[in-house]
C-alpha positions as CSV (number, residue, x, y, z in Angstrom):
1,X,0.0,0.0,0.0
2,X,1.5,3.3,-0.8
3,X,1.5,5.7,2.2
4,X,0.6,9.0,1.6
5,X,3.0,10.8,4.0
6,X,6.1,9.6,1.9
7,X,4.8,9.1,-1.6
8,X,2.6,9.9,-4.3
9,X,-0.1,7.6,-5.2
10,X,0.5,6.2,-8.7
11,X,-3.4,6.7,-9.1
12,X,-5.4,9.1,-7.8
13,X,-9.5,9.8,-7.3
14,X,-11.3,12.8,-7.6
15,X,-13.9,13.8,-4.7
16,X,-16.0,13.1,-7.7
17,X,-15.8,9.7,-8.5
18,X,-15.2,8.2,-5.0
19,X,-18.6,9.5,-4.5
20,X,-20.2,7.7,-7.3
21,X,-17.8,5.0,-6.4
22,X,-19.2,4.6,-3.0
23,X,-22.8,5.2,-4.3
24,X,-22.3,2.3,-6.3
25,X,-20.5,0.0,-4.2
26,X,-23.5,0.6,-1.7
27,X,-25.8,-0.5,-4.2
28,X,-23.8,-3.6,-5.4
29,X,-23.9,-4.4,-1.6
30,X,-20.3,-5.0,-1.5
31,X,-18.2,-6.9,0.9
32,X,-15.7,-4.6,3.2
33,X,-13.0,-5.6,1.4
34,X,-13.9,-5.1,-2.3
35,X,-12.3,-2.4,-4.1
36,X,-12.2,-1.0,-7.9
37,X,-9.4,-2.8,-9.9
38,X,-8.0,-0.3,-12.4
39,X,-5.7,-1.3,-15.3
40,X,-5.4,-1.3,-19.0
41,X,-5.1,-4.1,-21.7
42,X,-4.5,-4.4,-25.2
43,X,-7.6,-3.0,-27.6
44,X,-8.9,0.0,-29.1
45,X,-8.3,1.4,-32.1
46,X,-5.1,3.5,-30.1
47,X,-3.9,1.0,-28.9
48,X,-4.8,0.4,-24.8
49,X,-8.2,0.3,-23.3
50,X,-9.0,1.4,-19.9
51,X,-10.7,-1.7,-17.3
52,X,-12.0,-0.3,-14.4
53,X,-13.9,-2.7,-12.2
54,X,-15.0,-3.9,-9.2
55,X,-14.3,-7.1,-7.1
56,X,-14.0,-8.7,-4.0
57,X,-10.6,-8.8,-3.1
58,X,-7.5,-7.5,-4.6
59,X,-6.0,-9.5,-7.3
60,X,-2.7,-11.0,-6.7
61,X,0.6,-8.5,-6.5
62,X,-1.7,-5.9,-6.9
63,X,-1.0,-2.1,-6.1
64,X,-3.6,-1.1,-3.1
65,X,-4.3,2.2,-2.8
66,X,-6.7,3.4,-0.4
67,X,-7.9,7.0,-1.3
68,X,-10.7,9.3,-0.1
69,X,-13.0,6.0,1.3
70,X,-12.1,4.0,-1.4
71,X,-9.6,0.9,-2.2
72,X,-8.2,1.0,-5.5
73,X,-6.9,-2.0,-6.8
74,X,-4.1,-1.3,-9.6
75,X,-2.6,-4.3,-11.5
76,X,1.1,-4.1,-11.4
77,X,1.5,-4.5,-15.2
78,X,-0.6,-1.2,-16.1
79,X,1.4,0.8,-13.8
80,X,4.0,1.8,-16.3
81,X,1.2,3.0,-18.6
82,X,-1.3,4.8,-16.2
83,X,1.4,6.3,-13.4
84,X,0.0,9.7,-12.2
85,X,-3.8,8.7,-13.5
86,X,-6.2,10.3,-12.0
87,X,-9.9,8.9,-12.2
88,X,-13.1,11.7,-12.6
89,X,-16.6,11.7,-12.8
90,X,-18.6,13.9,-14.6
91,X,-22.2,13.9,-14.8
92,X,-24.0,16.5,-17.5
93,X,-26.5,17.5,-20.4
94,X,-23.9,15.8,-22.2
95,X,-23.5,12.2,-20.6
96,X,-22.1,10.9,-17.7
97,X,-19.6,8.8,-16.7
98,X,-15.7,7.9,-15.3
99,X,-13.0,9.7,-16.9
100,X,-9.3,8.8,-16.8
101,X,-7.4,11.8,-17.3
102,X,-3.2,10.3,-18.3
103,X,-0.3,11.9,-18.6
104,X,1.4,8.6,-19.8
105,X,-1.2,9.3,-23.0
106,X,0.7,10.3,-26.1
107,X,-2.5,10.4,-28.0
108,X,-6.3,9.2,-27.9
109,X,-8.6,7.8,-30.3
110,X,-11.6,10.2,-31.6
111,X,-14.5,8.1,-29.1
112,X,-11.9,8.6,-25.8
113,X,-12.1,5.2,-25.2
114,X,-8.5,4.1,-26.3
115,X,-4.9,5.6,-25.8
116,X,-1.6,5.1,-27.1
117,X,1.5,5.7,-25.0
């Protein structure tokens, strides 16, 4: 787990989307231990694709973050490509939804669903 007093989280949540987070979890019922497992795998027309999930427990060699009420559950292999991620929600006359906002991102495809680094 990365403590906040000596380091910066490699993944970050606005006040934002831990609240729809929570909102969420609460209505899924989940267990004390679940969490939202964040990562990225090969897809998109750009080349990576966001996964942003939740589940139980944390998988296996897992980054745990724990940040505004919330555990976040970041797969060691996506760390290279989402360090200094932050995760947003925004909800609007124009949709709603989770946003990943990346500096790691070279470039994104036209729908915002894929990234290239």
């Amino acid at each position: 787990m990365t403590n906040p007093e000596t380091s910066t989280p490699p993944f970050k949540i606005t006040e934002e989307a831990a609240a729809e987070i929570l909102k969420l979890a609460e209505m899924k019922k989940l267990s004390a231990g679940a969490g939202v497992k964040v990562g990225v795998q090969a897809g998109g027309c750009s080349g990576f694709t966001y996964l942003l999930d939740f589940v139980d427990a944390p998988p296996e060699g897992a980054e745990i973050i724990e940040e505004k009420g919330v555990r976040i559950f970041v797969a060691t292999k996506s760390l290279p490509y989402i360090s200094g991620c932050s995760l947003d929600f925004t909800g609007g006359l124009q949709g709603k939804g989770f946003q990943f906002h990346n500096p790691q991102a070279t470039s994104t495809c036209g729908c915002g669903e894929s990234f290239s680094v």
